[in-house]
Each structure stands twice: as structure tokens, then as C-alpha cells.
C-alpha positions as CSV (number, residue, x, y, z in Angstrom):
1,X,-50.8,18.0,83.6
2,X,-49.0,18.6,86.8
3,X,-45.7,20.6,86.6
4,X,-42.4,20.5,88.7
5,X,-43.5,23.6,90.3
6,X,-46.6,22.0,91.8
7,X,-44.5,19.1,93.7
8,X,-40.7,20.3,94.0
9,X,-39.1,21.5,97.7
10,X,-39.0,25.2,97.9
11,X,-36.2,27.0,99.8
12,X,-33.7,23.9,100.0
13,X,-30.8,23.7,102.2
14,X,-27.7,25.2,100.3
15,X,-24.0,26.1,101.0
16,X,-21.6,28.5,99.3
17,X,-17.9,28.0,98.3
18,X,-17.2,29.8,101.5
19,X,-18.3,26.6,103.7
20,X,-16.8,23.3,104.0
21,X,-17.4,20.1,104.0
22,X,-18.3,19.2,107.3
23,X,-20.7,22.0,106.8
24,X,-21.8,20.4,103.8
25,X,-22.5,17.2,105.8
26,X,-24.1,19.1,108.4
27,X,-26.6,20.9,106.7
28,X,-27.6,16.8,104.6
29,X,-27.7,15.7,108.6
30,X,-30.1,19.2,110.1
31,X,-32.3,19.0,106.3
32,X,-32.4,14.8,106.1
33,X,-31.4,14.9,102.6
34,X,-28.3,13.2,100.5
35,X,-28.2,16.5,98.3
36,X,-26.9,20.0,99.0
37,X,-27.3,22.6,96.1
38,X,-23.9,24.9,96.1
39,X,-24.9,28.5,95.6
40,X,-23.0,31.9,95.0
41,X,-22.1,33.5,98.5
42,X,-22.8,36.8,97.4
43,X,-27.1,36.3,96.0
44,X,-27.8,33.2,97.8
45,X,-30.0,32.1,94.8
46,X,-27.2,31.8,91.3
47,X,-26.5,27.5,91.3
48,X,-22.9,26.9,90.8
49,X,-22.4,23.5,91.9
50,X,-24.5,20.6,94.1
51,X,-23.0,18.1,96.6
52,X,-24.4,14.6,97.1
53,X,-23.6,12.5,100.1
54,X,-21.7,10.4,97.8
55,X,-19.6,13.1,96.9
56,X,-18.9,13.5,100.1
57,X,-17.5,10.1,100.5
58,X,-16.0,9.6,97.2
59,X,-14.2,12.8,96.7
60,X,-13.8,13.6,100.3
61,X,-13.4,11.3,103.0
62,X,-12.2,8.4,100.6
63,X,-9.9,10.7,99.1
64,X,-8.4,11.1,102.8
65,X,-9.8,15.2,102.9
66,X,-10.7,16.4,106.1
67,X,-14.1,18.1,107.1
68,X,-12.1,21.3,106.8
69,X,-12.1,21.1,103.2
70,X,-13.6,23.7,100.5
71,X,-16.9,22.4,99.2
72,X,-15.5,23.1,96.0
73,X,-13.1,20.2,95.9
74,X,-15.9,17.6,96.4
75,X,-19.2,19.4,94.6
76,X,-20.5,18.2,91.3
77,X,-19.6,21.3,88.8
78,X,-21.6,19.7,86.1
79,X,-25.2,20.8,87.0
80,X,-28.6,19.4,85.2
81,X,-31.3,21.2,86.4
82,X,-35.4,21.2,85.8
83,X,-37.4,24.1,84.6
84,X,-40.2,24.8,86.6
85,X,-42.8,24.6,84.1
86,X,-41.2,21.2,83.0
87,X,-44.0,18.4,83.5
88,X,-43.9,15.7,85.9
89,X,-43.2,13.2,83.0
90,X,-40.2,15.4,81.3
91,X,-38.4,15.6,84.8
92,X,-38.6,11.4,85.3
93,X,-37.4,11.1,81.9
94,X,-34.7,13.3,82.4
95,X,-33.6,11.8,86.0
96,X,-34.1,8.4,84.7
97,X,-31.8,9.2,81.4
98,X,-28.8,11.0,83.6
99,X,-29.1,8.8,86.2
100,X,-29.7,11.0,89.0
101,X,-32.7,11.0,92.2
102,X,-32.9,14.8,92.7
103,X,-32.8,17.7,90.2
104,X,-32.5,21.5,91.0
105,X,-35.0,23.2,89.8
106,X,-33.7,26.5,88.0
107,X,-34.9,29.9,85.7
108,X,-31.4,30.5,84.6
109,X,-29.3,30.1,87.0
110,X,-31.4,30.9,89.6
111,X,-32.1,27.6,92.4
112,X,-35.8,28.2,93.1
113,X,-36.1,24.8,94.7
114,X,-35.6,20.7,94.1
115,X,-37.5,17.9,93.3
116,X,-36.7,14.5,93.9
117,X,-38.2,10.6,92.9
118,X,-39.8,11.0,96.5
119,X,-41.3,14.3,96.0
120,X,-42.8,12.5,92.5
121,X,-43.8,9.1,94.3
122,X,-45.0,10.8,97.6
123,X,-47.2,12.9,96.0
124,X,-48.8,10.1,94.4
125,X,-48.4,11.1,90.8
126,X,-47.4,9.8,87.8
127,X,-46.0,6.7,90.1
128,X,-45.6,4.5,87.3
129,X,-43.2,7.2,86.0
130,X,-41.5,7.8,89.5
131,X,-41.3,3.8,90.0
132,X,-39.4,3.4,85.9
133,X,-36.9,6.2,86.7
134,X,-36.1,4.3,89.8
135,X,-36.0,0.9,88.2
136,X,-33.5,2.8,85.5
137,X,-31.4,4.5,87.9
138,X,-30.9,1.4,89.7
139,X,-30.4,-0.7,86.8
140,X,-27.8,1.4,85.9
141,X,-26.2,1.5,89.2
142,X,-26.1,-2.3,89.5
């Protein structure tokens, strides 16, 4: 059975709490991605937060802060994350149960990459299980 490992984006994009959110939203525009994982400043590599586009919106712009603003004040602090050895099925069952499209994929702490619906679907496996955790997240969502 296929594992995370096989199909997840290695070296993502990241910030640190020393950027901002223009940076942030930068970085989602350079990458095309909706997801930003927040990382220590100091290892590059410990996961301490993660930023979504919708963050971005909801917590910053609609809360009237400007791109200057720490990337702490919008980031999601509550982090689920994806072992690497997880298998394709645990990590659709786990984004279609919290809702989410993207997971980091961690030992630890440590961000060693993320995997996304896409990167399940695109890769052409397990689509049934891609396709449910999408019907679920949108479900949800609606």
C-alpha cells in the first residue's frame, strides 16, 4: 500500500514568525498554493503554525490588518499533521474527518513536506478515497 511519503510535496514553501503577511501571500502567489507551513526561524524545519489563504482573508484583511502584519496573528496554531509512513487511505480519512485539503507531513515536529487531495487524486491513487474526502469536506463546508 502506497504511503504519504511516496506522493506528498517535499521541501514546501514556508515562513517564519519573523515575516509578514504580505510575505505570507507572496510566497502562496511565487509556490501556487492556498497553504503556507509556519516554521521556527532559527532550524527552518520545527512546524509551529500553517497559514491558509483563508486565513489570510479572514483573520487578516477582513479583520482590516495590513500586509505588514506578523504571520503570527493570522496562522492556524492548532496544527494536524500526517506521519510519513501513514497510508494513502489513513491521510483521506484524516483530511476528510477535520475537514481540511492539505496536511503537513511531520516526524515530530519536524515539516518534511505536505500532501494535499491533489497530490492523492493527481497521482491517480486511491481516487475513490481522494474524491469521498472531497465530497466530505465540501459537504461540510456547504
Amino acid at each position: 500500500m502506497k504511503t504519504v511519503k511516496e506522493v506528498m510535496t517535499v521541501q514546501p514553501a514556508y515562513v517564519t514568525l519573523l515575516d509578514n503577511v504580505y510575505e505570507a501571500a507572496v510566497k502562496m502567489k511565487e509556490h501556487d498554493t492556498g497553504f503556507i507551513p509556519v516554521v521556527d526561524a532559527e532550524d527552518h524545519e520545527t512546524l509551529i503554525g500553517v497559514i491558509t489563504d483563508r486565513d489570510l482573508v479572514i483573520r487578516g484583511y477582513a479583520e482590516k490588518h495590513s500586509g505588514s502584519t506578523a504571520v503570527e496573528t493570522v496562522m492556524s496554531k492548532e496544527i494536524i499533521s500526517v506521519s510519513p509512513s501513514a497510508t494513502i487511505d489513513e491521510a483521506a480519512e484524516l483530511m476528510a474527518q477535520k475537514q481540511v485539503r492539505r496536511l503537513p507531513v511531520t516526524e515530530g515536529r519536524k515539516l518534511l513536506g505536505i500532501v494535499s487531495l491533489g497530490d492523492l487524486a493527481v497521482r491517480n491513487l486511491f481516487a475513490d478515497e481522494a474524491g469521498e474526502a472531497l465530497s466530505d469536506i465540501s459537504r461540510h463546508l456547504h
